[in-house]
C-alpha positions in Angstrom: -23.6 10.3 18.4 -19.9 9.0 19.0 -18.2 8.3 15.4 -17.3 4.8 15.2 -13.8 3.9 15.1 -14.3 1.0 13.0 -14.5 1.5 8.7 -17.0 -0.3 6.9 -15.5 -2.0 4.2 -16.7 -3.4 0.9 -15.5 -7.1 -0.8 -13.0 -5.8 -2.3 -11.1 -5.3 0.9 -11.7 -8.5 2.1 -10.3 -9.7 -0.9 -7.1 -7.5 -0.2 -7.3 -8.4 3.7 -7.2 -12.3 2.5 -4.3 -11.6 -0.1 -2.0 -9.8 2.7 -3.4 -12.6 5.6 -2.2 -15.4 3.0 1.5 -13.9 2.1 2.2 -13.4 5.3 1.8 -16.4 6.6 4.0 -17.6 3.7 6.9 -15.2 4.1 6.9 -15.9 8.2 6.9 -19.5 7.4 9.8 -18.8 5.1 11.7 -16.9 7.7 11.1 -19.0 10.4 12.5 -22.0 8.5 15.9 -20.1 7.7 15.7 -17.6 10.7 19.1 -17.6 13.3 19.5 -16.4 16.6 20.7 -13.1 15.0 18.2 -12.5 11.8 14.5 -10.6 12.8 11.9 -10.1 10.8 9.2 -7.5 11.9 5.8 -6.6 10.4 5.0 -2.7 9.7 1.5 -1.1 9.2 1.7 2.7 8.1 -2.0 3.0 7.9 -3.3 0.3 10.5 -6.5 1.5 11.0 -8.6 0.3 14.2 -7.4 -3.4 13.9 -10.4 -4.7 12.5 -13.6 -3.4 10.6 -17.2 -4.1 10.0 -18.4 -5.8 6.5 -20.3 -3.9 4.4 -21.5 -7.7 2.9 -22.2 -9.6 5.8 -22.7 -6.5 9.0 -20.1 -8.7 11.3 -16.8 -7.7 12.2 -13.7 -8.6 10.1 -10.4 -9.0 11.1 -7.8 -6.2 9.8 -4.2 -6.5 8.8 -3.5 -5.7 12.0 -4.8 -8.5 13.6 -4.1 -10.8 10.9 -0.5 -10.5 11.3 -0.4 -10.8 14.9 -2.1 -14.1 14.8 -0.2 -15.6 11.7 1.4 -19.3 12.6 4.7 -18.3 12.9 5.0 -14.6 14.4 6.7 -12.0 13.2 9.5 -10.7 15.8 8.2 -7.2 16.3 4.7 -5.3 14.8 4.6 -1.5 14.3 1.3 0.0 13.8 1.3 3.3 12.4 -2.5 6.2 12.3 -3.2 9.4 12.4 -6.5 9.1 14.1 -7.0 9.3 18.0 -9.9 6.6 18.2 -7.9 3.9 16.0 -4.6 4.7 18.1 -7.1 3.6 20.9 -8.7 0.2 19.5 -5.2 -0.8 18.3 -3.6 -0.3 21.5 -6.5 -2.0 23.5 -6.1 -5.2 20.9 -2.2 -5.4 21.6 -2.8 -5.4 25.6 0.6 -5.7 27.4 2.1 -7.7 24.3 5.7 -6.4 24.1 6.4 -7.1 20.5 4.0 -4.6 19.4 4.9 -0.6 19.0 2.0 1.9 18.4 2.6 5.2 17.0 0.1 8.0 16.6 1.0 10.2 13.7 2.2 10.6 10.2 3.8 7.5 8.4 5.4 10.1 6.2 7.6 11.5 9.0 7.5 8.2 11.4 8.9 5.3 9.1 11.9 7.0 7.9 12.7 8.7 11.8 11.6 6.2 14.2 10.8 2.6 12.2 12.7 1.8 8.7 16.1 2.7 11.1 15.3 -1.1 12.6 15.0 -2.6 9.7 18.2 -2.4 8.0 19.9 -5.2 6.1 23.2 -5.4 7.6 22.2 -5.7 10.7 20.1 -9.0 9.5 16.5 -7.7 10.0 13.7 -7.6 7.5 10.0 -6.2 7.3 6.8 -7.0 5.5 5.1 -3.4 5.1 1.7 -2.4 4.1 1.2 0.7 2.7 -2.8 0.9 2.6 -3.5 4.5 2.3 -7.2 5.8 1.8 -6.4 8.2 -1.4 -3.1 9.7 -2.2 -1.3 10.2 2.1 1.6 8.7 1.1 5.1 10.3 -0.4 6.9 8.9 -2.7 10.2 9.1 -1.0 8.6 6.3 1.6 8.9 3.9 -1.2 12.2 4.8 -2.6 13.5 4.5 0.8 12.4 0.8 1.4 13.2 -0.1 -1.8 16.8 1.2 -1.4 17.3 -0.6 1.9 16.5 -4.0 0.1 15.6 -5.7 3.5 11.5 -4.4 3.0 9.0 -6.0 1.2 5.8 -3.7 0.1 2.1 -4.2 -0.3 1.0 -0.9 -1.7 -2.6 0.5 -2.2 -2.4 2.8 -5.6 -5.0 4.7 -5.4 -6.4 5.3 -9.2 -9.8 6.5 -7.7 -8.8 9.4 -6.4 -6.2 10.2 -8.9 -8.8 10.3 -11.8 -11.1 12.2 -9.5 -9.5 15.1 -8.5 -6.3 15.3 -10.8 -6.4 13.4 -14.0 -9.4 16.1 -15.4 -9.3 16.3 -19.5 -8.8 20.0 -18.7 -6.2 20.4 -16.6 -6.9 24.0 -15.8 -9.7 22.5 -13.5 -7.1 20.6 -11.3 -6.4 22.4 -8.0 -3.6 23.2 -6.6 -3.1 21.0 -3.8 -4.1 18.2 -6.2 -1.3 18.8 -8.1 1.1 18.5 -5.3 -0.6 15.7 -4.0 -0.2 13.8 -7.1 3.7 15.2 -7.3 4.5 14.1 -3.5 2.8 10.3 -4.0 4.8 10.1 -8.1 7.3 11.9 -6.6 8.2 14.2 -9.9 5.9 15.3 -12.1 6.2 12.5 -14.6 3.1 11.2 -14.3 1.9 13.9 -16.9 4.2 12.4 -20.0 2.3 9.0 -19.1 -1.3 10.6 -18.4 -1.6 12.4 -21.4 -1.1 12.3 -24.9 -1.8 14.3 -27.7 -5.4 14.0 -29.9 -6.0 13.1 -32.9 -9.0 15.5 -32.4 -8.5 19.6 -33.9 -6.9 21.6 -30.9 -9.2 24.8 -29.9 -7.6 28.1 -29.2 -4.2 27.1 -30.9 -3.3 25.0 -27.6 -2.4 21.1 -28.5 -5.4 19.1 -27.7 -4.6 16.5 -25.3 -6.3 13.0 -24.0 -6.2 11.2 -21.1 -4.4 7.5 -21.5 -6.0 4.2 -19.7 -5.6 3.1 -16.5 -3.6 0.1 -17.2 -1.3 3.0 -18.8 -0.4 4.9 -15.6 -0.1 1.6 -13.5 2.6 0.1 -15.6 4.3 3.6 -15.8 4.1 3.4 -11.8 5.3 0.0 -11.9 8.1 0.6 -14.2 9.4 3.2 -11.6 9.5 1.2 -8.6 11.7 -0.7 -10.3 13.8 1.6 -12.0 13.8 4.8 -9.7 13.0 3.1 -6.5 15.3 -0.2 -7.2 12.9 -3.4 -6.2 14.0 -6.2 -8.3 10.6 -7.8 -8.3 6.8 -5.7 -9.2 4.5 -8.3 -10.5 1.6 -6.5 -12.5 -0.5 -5.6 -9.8 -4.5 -6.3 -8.9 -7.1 -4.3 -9.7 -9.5 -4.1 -6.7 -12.9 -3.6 -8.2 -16.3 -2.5 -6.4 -19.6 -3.7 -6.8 -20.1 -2.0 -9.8 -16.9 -3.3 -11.5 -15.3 0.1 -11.5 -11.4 -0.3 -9.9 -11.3 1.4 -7.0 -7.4 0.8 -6.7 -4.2 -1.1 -7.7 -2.6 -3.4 -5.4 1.1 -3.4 -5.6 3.7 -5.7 -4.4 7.4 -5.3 -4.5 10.6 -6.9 -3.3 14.0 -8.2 -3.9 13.7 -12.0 -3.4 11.8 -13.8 -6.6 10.3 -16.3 -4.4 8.6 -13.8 -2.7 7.4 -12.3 -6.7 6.4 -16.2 -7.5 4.4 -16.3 -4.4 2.5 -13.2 -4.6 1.9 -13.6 -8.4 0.5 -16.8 -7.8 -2.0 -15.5 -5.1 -2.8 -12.5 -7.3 -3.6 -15.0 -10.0 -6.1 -17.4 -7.9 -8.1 -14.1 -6.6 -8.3 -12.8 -10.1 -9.8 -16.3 -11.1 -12.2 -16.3 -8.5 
């Protein structure tokens, strides 16, 4: 049987689709309103997916980011869709058609937004981009992050995957963490600094002379994440993000924002406070 090239998702990504759907259509508004002959704006989507899914809720399809962007109000000047995956390249380039503002690429986001799509987007040249960075687990390196917030003209939504990262590296013995989880881990933190803020020491009696350690919360590791976007990557503006919960109430990730422009922070952190409320 052929795989489907559409994901099921669960609520909590429609709740993420809506809160992406929602500030874009605010920050194109915005642009449009100021934007000259000379000043673009472009929409970038590292991990597009097919374009549009199936609800695990309701069974019917569901718009992605992808398509939510491209039918916003006020259009962005140019769309870049970024996957790995042959069948999405496919449904993505059969939903743009012959549109000529849209650029597919088929391949790594690691090595294809700093080569081929963050080189449009620079600030002196009056061009800015609304990037979503949605990746399934922990695909993305950290140096994609320092990059746009370093060129000041991107704005970020980022998926932080906490799931995966307490599933296959923050173990309470560490011995048990593989490898490539490690560097994993190391390539999306970008150091290994993530251990001072994972761990502390016990109060509990070591065993074997070794310095008994404990994991710290959640919330503990976001804000250290947080703190470094703005401090080693340089966005002026991380409001404290929202935790995407399944149906069991267990958070399946963090989403992030950053930018340089506080309107942008007042917008978002309003929007993150009326889906937390409801």
């Amino acid at each position: 049987m052929k795989k489907s090239r559409l994901d099921e998702i669960g609520n909590w990504s429609e709740v993420k689709l809506a809160i992406i759907k929602e500030y874009a259509s605010a920050y194109t508004a915005i642009m449009a309103a100021r934007s000259s002959p000379q000043f673009t704006y472009v929409y970038i989507d590292a991990f597009a997916g097919a374009g549009r899914h199936i609800s695990r809720r309701t069974g019917k399809f569901i718009q992605g980011t992808p398509l939510n962007a491209l039918h916003v109000k006020n259009l962005f000047h140019e769309y870049h869709f970024v996957d790995l995956d042959d069948q999405k390249i496919d449904e993505l380039e059969s939903l743009a058609g012959e549109r000529r503002d849209v650029f597919i690429y088929h391949g790594d986001c690691n090595e294809i937004l700093p080569s081929q799509i963050f080189p449009r987007v620079k600030y002196e040249q009056f061009r800015r981009a609304l990037c979503i960075l949605d990746p399934y687990g922990l695909h993305l390196d950290w140096n994609i992050l320092e990059t746009a917030g370093r060129m000041k003209s991107v704005e970020i939504f980022l998926n932080f995957p906490i799931m995966d990262i307490n599933m296959n590296v923050l173990k309470r013995d560490q011995h048990k963490v593989k490898t490539k989880q490690i560097f994993r881990m190391n390539a999306f933190w970008g150091d290994e600094s993530w251990r001072k803020i994972a761990y502390v020491e016990s109060s509990q009696m070591p065993l074997f002379g070794d310095i008994a350690i404990e994991k710290t919360t959640n919330q503990a590791l976001v804000e250290g994440f947080r703190k470094r976007l703005i401090k080693v990557a340089g966005f002026e503006y991380v409001p404290e993000p929202m935790p995407m919960r399944n149906k069991n109430n267990a958070v399946v990730y963090y989403l992030f924002f950053a930018s340089h422009k506080p309107v942008a922070d007042k917008i978002v952190t309003e929007i993150f406070s009326k889906y937390r409320e409801g």
